[in-house]
N, C-alpha and C positions, 0 to 999 in steps of 0.2 A: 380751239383755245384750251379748252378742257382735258385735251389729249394730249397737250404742251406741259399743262401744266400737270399732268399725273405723272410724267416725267423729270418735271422738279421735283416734288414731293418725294419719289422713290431716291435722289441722287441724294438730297437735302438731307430726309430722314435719317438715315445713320449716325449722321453727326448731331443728332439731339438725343433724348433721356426716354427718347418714348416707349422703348422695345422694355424699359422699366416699369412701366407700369400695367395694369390689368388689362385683359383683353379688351374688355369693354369701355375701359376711356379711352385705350388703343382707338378703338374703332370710333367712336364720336369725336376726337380727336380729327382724325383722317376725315371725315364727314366733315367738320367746319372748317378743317382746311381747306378741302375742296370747294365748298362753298363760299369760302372768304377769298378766298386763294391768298393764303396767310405768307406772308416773305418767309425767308431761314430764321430770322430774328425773332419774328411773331411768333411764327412756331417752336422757336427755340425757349421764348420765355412761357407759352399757352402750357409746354409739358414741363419746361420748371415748376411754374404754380403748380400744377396738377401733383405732383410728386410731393411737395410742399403741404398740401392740405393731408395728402394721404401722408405723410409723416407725421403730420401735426394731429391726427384724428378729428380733423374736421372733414365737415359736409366735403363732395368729392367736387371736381369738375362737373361732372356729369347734372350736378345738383346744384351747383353755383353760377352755371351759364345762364345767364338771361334766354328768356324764352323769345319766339319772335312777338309775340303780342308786345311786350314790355317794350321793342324797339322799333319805333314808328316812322322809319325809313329804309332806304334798300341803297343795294352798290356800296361804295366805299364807306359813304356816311353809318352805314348797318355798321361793317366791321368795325370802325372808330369808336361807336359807341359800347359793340359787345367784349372791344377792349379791353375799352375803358372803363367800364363796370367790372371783368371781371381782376382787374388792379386795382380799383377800391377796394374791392372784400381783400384780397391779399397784402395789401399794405392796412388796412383796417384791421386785421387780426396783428400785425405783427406793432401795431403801436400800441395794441394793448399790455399789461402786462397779464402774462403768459399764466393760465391753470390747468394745472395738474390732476386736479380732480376726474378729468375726464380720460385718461392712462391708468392703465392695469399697475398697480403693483408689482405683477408676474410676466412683465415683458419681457421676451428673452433676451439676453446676452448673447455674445457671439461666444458660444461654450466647446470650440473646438479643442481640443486638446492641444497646448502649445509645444511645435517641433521643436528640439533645441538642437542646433547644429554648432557645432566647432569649425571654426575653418580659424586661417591664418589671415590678417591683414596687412596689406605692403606698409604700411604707417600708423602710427598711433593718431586717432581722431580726436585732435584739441584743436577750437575754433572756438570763432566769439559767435555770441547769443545771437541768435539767429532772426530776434526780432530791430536787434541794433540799426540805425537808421540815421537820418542826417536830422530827420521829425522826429524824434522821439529822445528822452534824455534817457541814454545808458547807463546802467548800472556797471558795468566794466566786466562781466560775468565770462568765465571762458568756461568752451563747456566740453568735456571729456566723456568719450563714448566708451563706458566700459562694457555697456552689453545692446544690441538695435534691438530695437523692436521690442512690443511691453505686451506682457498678456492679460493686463486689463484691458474694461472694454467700456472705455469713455469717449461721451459721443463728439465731443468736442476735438478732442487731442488733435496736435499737428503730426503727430509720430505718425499716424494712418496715412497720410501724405507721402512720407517719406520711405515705410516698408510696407508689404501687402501679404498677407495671410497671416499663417499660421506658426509663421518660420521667428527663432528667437537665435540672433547670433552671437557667441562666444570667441573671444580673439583666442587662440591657445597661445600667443604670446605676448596675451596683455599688460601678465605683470614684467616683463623682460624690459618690453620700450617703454613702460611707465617709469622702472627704475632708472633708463639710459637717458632721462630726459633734461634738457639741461635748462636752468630757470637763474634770471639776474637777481643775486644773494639780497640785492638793493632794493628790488621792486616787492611789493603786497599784490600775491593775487587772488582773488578770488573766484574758486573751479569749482563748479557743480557735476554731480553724476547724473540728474534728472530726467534733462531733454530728450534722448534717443531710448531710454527704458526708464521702468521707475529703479530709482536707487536700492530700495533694502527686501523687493519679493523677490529677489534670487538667492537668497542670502549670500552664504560664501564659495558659491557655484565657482569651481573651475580655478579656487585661491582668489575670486574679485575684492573681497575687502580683507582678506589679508597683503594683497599688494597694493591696496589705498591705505590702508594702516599706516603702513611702512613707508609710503611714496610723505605722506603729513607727516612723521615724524623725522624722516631727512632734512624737509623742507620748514620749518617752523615760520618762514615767510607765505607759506601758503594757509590761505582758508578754506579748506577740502567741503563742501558740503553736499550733506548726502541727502536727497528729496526723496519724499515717498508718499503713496497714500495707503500702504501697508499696516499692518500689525506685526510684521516680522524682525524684532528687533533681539534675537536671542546672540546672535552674534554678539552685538555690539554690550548686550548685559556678562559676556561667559569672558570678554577679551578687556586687556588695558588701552584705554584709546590716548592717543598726543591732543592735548588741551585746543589745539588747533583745527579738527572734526568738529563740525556742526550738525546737527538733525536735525531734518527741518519738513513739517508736513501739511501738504497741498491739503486745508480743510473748506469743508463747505455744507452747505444745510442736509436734511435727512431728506430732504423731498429731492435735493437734487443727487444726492450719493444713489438715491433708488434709482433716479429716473437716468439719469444722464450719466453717473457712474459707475455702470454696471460692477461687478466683481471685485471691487475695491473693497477695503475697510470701512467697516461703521463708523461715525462720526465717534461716536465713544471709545468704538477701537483705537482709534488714531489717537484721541488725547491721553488712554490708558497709557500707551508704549509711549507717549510724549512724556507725561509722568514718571514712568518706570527708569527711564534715561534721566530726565531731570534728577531722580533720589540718586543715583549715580554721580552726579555733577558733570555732566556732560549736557553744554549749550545745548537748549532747543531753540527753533522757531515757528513762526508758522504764516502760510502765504493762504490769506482769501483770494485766488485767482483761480478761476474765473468768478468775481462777484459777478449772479446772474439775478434778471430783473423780471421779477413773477407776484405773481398776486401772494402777498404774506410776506417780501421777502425782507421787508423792514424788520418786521417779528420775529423774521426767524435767524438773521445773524445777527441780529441785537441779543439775541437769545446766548448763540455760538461766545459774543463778546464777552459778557457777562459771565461762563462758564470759563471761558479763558483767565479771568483776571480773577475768577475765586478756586481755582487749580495751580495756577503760577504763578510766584514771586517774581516780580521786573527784573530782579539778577539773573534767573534762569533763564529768561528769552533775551534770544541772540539778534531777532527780528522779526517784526509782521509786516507784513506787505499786503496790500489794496492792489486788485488790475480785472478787469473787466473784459467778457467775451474776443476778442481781437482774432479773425480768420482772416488765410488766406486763400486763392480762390483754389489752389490743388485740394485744401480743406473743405470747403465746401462742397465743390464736385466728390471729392469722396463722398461726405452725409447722405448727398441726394443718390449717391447711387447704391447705398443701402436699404437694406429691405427689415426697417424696423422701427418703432415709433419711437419718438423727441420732438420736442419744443425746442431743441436749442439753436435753430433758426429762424424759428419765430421771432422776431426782432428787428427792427428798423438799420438795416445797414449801411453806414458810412463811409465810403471810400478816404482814404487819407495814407498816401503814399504808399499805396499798392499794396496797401491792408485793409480791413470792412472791419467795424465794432461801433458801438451805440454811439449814438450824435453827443457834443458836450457837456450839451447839458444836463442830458441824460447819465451820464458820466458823472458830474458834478454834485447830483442828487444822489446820487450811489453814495460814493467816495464819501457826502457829509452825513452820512444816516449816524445817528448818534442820539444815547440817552444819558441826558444833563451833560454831555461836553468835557467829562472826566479825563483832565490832562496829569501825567506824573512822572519823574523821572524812570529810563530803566539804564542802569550801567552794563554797559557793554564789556565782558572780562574775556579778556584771553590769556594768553604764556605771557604776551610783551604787549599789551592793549588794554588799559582801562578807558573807556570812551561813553561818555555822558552823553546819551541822546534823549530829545524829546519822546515819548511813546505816547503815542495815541490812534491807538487801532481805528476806532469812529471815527475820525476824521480824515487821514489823509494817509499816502501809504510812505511805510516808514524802511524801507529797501535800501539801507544805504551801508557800505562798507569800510571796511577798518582802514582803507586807502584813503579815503578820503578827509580822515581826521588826521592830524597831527601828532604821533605818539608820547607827546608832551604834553596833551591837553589831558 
């Protein structure tokens, strides 16, 4: 039987995370398998956890298995129980909220030096928001790949899903089919350069925002916006931009730009060039996404809010948007098979239409963190758009576009 099943275990093995971790969970790993004679599935979740704690810098497997004194039975009943103990502590950690304290500062980033490759693409990459669903209300976003792959190194991102290393790609005929693109005069769209790289650390690599320039001022029915978590805005300060360019920058607390943003802009960074565009008159905005849920974190984007609305006039912001952790499982399986510390799977995952992110109510606590409930107008201005919306960052997220008002109103 034992010789059977060391035969499963070698066929099984491959297809799980194990050969990711240390020798020595390696090997006590393989020990309770054979002793439990653990299914594919058991062993496939026994070295998720495992990988999970060693990310999380918590105590190891090794440390968390129940010993046999603590289970006071044998056969199936044994493994049921050393299960099921060692998924308490793993869901136990993750409903806590998440500290930081216990992570270096000086974790590395992935500090490879980013290859920049030119090639040509059969088509220009416009496609809608990649999270759009039949569950979830869209924002109507279409999103324009003007360069793959981002050389930041955030732990979260869905980009690592999508490209793998160190490769950064350039269409050489990006601004051509930008230009040859044909768009109904009638319709309002709203196109981000964000999703597949960040918008503004390349600067004007290869002509990219001087053929976005050019592509927003053709189209005055388009809202071109450019996402970034950069301080790289020298471009956008040295050139004339069409009233229809937005900036718009992905912000977030200083415990999580260190921990989980590796290489990105300071938080300070980010609202300086948000500023320095703003004196220009050039719409900013800004998206708390991913709101993440850790010990402090009420204090610490109460803090962020607070600083937003004594740096910016409600004229100058174009929009703020609330959205909350959201993976899919290619994301995932990336994080775990990296070799580097985060919390930011530490957290109670929810499946909901073939996405995971915090339960609602957890969601809902988020969304309402708020100090005294400070509601006020901010007028939304563009070339041919004045549009009065509600703003209320603390409360609820405010993502909505110039499609959807009435240019009359």
């Amino acid at each position: 039987m034992k010789e059977l099943y060391k035969d499963k275990f070698f066929r099984i093995m491959p297809q799980t995370l194990l050969a990711q971790l240390p020798e020595s969970e390696q090997a006590f790993i393989r020990e309770i398998a054979f002793q439990h004679q653990l299914t594919f599935q058991e062993l496939k979740q026994v070295t998720e956890i495992a990988l999970d704690f060693n990310t999380w810098n918590e105590p190891s497997i090794v440390d968390v298995w129940p010993d046999s004194l603590s289970i006071q039975t044998h056969g199936r009943e044994a493994k049921k129980q050393a299960l099921h103990s060692i998924r308490e502590s793993w869901n136990k950690l993750k409903s806590e909220p998440n500290s930081y304290r216990s992570l270096s500062n000086t974790a590395s980033p992935n500090t490879q030096k980013p290859k920049l490759i030119n090639r040509t693409k059969v088509q220009l990459g416009l496609g809608t928001c990649p999270v759009a669903s039949i569950k979830t209300r869209c924002c109507q976003l279409l999103t324009l790949d003007a360069v793959e792959n981002c050389g930041f190194d955030c732990s979260y991102c869905s980009i690592q899903s999508f490209y793998h290393g160190n490769e950064i790609y350039f269409d050489t005929h990006f601004g051509d089919k930008l230009a040859s693109l044909s768009l109904d005069p009638n319709e309002t769209y709203h196109i981000g350069t964000g999703q597949s790289s960040d918008s503004l650390m390349w600067g004007n690599k290869n002509g990219i925002l001087d053929a976005l320039t050019a592509f927003a001022r053709n189209h005055p029915n388009v809202i071109l916006e450019l996402k970034t978590k950069s301080r790289n805005v020298a471009y956008l300060l040295k050139h004339s931009l069409p009233k229809n360019i937005i900036c718009t920058w992905s912000l977030n607390t200083p415990t999580l730009i260190t921990h989980e943003e590796r290489l990105t802009a300071s938080l300070e960074e980010r609202l300086n060039a948000a500023r320095k565009l703003a004196d220009r008159g050039i719409l900013v905005g800004f998206h708390f996404h991913p709101l993440v849920h850790y010990e402090h974190w009420r204090q610490d984007y109460g803090a962020i809010f607070e600083k937003l609305q004594s740096m910016f006039h409600p004229s100058e912001v174009v929009m703020v948007s609330l959205g909350t952790l959201t993976f899919i499982k290619p994301v995932i399986n990336r994080i775990r098979n990296r070799e580097f510390t985060s919390k930011i799977l530490q957290m109670p995952l929810v499946e909901c239409d073939g996405k995971f992110s915090y339960p609602d109510e957890l969601k809902i606590e988020m969304f309402s963190c708020n100090k005294g409930q400070t509601t006020f107008n901010l007028n939304i201005v563009s070339e041919n758009v004045v549009c009065p919306l509600l703003y209320c960052p603390l409360l609820y997220n405010l993502l909505r576009l110039f499609r959807d008002l009435p240019c009359s109103q």
